[in-house]
KEKE-3310 file (N, C-alpha, C; in steps of 0.2 Angstrom, whole numbers, plus 5000, padded with zeros to 4 digits):
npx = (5432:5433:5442:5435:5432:5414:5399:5389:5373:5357:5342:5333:5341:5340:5325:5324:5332:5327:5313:5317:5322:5310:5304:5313:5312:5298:5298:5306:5300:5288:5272:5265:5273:5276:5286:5296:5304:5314:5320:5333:5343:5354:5346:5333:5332:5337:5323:5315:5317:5328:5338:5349:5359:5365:5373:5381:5378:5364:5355:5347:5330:5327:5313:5310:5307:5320:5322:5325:5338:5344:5338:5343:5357:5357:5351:5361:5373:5368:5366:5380:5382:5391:5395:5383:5376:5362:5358:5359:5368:5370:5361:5372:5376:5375:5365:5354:5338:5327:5316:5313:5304:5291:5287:5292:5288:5274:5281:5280:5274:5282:5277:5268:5273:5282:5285:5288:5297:5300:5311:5302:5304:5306:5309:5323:5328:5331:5340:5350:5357:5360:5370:5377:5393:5405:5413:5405:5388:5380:5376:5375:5363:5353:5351:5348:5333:5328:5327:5321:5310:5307:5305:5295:5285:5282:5288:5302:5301:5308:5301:5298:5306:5313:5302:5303:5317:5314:5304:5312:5325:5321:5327:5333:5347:5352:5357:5372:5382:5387:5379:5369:5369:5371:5360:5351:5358:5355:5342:5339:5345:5344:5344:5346:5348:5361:5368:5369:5377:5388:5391:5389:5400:5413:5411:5415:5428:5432:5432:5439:5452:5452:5452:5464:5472:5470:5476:5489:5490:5486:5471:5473:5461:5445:5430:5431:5441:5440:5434:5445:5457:5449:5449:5461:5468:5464:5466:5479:5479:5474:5485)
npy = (5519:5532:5543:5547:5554:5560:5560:5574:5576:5583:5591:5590:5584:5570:5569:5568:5557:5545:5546:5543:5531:5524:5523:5516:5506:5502:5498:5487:5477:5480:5485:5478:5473:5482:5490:5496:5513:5519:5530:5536:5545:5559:5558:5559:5569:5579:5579:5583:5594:5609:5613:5609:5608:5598:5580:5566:5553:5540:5532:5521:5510:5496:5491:5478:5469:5460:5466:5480:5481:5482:5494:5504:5506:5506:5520:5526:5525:5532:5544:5545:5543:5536:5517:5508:5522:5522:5511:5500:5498:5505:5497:5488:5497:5503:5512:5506:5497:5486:5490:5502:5502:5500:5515:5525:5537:5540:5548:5549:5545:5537:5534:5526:5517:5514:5518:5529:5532:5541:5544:5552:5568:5565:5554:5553:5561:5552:5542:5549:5551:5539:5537:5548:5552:5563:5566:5565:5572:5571:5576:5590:5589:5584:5596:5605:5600:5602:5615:5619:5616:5623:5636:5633:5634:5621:5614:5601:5588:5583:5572:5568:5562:5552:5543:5537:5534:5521:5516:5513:5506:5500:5505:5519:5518:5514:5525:5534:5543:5552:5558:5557:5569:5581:5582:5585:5597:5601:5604:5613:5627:5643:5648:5638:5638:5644:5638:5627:5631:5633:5620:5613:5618:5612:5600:5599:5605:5591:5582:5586:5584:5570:5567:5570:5564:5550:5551:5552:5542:5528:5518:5516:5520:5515:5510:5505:5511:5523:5535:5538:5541:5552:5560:5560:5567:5579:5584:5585:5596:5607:5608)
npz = (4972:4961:4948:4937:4920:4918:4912:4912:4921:4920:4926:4912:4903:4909:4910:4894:4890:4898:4890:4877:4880:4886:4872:4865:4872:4870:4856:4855:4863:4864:4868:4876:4888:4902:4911:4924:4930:4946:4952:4960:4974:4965:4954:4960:4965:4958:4949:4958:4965:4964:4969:4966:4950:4944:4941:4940:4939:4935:4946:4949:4952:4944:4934:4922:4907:4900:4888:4892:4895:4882:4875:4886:4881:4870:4870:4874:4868:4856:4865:4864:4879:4894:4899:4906:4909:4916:4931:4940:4952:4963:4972:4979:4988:5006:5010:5001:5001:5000:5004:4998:4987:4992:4997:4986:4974:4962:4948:4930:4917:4902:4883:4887:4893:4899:4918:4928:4945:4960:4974:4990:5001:5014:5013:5005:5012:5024:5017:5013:5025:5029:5018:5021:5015:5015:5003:4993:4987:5000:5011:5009:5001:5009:5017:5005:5003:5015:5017:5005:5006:5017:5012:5004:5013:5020:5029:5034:5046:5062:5066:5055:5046:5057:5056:5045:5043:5050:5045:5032:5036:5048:5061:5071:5076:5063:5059:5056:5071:5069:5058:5064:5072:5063:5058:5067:5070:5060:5058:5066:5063:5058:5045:5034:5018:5018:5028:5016:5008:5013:5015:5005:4998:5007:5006:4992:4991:4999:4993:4981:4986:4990:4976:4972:4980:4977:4965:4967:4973:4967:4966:4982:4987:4997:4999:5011:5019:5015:5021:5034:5028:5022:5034:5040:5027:5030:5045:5038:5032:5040:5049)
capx = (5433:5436:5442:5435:5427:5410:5394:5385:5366:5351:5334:5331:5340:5336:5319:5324:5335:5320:5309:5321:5322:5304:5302:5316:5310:5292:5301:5310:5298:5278:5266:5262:5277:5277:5292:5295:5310:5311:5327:5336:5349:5354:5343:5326:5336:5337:5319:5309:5322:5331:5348:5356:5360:5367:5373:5387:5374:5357:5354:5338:5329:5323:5309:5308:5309:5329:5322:5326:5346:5346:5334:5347:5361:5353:5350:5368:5375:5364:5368:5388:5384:5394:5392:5380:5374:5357:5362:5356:5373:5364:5362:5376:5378:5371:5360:5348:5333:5319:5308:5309:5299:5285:5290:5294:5282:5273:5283:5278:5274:5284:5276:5264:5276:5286:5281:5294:5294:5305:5308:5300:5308:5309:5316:5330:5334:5336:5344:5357:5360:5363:5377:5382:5397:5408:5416:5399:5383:5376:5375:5374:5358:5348:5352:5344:5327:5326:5329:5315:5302:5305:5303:5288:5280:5281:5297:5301:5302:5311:5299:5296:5314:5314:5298:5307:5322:5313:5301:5317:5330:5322:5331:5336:5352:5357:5362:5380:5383:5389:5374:5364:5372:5371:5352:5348:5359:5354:5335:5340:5349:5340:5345:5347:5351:5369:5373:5369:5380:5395:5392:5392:5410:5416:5409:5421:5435:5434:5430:5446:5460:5451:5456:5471:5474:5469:5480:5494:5490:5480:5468:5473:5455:5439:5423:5432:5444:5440:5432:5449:5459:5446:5452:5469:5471:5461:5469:5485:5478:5474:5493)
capy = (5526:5534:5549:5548:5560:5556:5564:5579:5573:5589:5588:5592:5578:5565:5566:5568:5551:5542:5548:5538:5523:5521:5524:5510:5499:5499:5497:5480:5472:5480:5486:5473:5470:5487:5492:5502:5513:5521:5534:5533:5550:5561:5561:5560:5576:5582:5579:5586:5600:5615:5617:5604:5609:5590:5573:5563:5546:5540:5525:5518:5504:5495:5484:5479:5463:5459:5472:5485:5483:5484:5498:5510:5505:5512:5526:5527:5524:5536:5550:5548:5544:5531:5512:5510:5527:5521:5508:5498:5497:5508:5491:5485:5500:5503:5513:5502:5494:5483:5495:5509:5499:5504:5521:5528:5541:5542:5554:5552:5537:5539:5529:5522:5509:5516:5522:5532:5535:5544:5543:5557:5570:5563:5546:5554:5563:5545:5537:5552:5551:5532:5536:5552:5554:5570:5569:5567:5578:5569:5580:5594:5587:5585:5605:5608:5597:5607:5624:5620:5615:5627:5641:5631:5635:5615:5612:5593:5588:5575:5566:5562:5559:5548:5539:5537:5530:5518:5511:5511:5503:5498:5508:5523:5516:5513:5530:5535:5547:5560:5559:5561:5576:5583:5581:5586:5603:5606:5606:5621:5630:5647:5648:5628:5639:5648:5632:5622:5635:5631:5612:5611:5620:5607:5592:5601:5603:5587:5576:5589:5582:5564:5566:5572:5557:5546:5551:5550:5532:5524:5511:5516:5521:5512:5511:5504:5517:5532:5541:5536:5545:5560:5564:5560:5573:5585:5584:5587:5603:5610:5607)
capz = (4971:4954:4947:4929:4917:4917:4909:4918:4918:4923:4925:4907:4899:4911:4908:4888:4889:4898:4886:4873:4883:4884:4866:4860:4874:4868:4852:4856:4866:4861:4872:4882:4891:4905:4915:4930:4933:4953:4952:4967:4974:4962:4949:4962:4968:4951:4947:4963:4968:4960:4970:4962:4942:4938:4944:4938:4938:4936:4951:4950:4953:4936:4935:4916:4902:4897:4883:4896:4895:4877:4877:4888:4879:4862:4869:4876:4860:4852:4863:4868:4885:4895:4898:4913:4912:4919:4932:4949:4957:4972:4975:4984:4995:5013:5008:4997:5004:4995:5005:4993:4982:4995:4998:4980:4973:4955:4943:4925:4912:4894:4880:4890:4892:4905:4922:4931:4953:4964:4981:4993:5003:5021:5013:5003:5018:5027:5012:5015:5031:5032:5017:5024:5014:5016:4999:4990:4989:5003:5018:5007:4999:5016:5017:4999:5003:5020:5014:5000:5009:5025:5006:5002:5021:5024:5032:5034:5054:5064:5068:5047:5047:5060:5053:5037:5044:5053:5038:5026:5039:5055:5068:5068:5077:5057:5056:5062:5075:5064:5054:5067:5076:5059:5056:5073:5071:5055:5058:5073:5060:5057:5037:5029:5012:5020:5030:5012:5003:5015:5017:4997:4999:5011:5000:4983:4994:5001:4984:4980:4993:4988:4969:4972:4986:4970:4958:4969:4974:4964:4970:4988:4992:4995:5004:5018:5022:5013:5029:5038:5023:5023:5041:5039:5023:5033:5049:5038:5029:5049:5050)
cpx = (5436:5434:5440:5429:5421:5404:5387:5377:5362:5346:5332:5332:5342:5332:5319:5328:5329:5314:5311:5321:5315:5302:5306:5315:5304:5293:5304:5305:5287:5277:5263:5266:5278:5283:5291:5303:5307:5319:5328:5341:5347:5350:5335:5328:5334:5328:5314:5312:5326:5336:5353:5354:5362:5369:5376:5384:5367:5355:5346:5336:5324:5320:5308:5310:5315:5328:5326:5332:5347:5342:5340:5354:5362:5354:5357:5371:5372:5367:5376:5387:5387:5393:5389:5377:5366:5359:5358:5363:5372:5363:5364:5376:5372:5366:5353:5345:5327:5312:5306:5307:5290:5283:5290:5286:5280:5276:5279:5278:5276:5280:5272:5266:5279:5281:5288:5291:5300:5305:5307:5304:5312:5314:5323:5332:5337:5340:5350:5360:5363:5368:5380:5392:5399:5413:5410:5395:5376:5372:5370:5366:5351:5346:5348:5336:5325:5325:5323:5309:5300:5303:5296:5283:5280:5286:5294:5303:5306:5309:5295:5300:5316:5309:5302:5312:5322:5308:5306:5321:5328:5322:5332:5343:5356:5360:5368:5377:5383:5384:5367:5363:5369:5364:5349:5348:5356:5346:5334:5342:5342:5340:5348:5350:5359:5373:5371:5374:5388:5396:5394:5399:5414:5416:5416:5427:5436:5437:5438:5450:5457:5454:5463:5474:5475:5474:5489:5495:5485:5477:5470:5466:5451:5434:5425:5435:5444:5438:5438:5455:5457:5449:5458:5471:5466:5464:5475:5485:5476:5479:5494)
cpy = (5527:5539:5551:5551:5556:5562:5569:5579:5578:5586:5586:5587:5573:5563:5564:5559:5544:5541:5543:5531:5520:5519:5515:5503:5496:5497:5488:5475:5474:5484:5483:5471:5476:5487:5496:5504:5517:5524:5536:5543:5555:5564:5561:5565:5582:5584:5581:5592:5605:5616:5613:5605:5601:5584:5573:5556:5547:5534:5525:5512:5501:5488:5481:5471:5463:5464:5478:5488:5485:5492:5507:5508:5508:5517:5529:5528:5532:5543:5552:5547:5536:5522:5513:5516:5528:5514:5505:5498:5502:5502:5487:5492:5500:5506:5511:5499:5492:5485:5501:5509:5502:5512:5528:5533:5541:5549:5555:5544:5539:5533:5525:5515:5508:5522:5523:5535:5537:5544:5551:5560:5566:5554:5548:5556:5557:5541:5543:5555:5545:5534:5540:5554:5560:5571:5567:5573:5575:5572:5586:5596:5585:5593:5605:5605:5601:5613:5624:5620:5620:5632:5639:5632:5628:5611:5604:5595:5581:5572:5562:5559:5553:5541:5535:5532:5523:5513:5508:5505:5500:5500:5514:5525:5515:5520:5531:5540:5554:5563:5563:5566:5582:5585:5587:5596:5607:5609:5612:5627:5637:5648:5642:5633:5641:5641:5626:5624:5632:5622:5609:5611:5614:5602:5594:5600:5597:5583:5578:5583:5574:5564:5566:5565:5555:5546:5550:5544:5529:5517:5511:5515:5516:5512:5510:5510:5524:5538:5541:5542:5552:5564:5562:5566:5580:5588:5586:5594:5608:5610:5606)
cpz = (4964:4953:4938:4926:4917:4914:4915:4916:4922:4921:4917:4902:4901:4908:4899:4885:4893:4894:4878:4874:4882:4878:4862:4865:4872:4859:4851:4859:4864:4867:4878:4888:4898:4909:4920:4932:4939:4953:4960:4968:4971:4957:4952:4963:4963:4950:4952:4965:4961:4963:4969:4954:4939:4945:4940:4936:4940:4941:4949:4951:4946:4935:4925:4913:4901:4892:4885:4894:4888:4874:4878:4883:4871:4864:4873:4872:4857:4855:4867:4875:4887:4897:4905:4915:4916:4921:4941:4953:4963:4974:4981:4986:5002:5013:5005:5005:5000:4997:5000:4989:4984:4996:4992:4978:4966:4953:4936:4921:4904:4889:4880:4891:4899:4912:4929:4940:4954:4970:4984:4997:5008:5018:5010:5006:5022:5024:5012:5020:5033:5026:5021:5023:5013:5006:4992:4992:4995:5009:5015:5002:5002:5016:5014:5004:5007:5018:5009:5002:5015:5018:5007:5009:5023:5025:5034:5044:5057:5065:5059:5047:5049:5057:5048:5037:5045:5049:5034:5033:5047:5061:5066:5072:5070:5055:5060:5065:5073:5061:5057:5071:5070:5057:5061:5073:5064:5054:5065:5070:5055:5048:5034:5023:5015:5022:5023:5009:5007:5015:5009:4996:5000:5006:4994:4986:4996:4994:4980:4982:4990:4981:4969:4975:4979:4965:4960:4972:4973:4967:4976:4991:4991:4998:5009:5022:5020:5019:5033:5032:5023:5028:5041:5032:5027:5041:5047:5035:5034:5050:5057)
residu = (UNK:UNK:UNK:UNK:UNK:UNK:UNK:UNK:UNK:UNK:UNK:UNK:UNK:UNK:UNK:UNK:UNK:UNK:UNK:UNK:UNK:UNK:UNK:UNK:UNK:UNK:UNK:UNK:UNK:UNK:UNK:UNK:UNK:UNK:UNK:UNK:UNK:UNK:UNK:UNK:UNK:UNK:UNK:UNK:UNK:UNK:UNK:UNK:UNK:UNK:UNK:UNK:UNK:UNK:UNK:UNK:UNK:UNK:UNK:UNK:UNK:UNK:UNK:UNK:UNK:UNK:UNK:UNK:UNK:UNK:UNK:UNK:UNK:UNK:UNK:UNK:UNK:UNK:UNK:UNK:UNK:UNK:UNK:UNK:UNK:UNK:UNK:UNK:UNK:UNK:UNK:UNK:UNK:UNK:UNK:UNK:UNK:UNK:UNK:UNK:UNK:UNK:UNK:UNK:UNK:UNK:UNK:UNK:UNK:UNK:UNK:UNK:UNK:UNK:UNK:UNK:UNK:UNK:UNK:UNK:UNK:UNK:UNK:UNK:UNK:UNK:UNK:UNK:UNK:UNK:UNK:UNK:UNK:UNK:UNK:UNK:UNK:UNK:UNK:UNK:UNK:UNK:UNK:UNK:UNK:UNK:UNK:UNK:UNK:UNK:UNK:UNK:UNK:UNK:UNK:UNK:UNK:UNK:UNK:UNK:UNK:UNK:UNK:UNK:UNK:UNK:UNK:UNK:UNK:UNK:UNK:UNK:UNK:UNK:UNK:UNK:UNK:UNK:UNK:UNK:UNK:UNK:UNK:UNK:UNK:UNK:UNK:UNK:UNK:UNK:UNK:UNK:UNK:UNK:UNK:UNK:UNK:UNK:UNK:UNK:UNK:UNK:UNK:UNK:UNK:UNK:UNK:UNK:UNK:UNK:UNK:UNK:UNK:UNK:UNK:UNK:UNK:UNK:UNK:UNK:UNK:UNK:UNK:UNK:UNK:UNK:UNK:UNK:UNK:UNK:UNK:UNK:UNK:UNK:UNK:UNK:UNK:UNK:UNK)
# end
């Protein structure tokens, strides 16, 4: 857990920072060497959707020459942004799967060097239902994808969902209970926009009471027991 400033990254200048990357990776290494990034969360969010204005990180998965790293870090340098601002650490969490190699969709190719994928609706709903955390844009990111698609006339359904869950992870015993409660009511739910509008809320306020937690005990939190803290600062603001 960490409560540090970090750089606010929109569709616009993503693709403008990948656009750079390709340029100084085909720079570094030629032509002949191709790479493949697969943006993970966030910035596939970012890049297929419109109810999210930004993201805090870029996760992805990056297939590329040792050119790669020095590549992003030019262009980190270049425009002020932080160390690891394109990044695999999506890796270690429960989330990842070396299925989403299969799964990923064609985006766009920079430089013809680079060739950029994202993952698809129903997977980023399963890949945000197995994190399902409450002081991210987890839950509230499901909502968006529903709420888009049900506009576009082609609402996502449970049984993609389900699919989904079960190509990426197997089971769909990996998702929690909560998650699954959640999915189930959400796809019953006559308006996905009003119940994203409030779910968003909840997520701010929580991430809130989490910072605040942070600054008053530092290095308390962590992947283990942050859900254990969530409910324990929210059961104390029910008083």
């Amino acid at each position: 857990m960490s409560s540090e400033q970090r750089v606010e990254f929109t569709r616009d200048n993503v693709d403008l920072y990948l656009k750079e990357v390709a340029k100084a990776y085909r720079k570094i290494v030629g032509k002949d060497f191709p790479a493949e990034i697969i943006l993970i969360g966030g910035a596939s969010i970012l890049i297929n959707y419109g109810f999210r204005g930004m993201t805090t990180d870029v996760d992805a998965l990056i297939h590329a020459s040792s050119g790669m790293k020095d590549a992003i870090n030019q262009v980190g340098d270049r425009f002020g942004l932080p160390n690891g601002w394109l990044n695999s650490d999506f890796t270690k969490t429960p989330s990842y799967t070396p299925k989403l190699y299969q799964y990923a969709v064609y985006y766009r190719t920079y430089a013809n060097v680079l060739t950029v994928r994202t993952i698809a609706a129903e997977y980023l709903i399963a890949m945000k239902l197995r994190s399902g955390r409450q002081y991210k844009n987890d839950l509230s990111d499901v909502l968006g994808i529903l709420a888009e698609h049900k506009k576009k006339g082609a609402p996502i359904t449970m049984e993609q969902i389900r699919t989904a869950v079960q190509d990426l992870y197997g089971s769909w015993d990996q998702i929690s209970e909560s998650s699954r409660q959640f999915i189930e009511h959400a796809l019953l739910d006559p308006d996905p926009e009003a119940l994203y509008a409030q779910v968003a809320a909840a997520e701010k306020e929580t991430k809130g009471s989490l910072l605040a937690f942070e600054q008053k005990y530092p290095g308390a939190a962590n992947e283990a027991n942050v859900e254990d803290i969530i409910r324990s600062l929210q059961k104390r603001k029910r008083g």
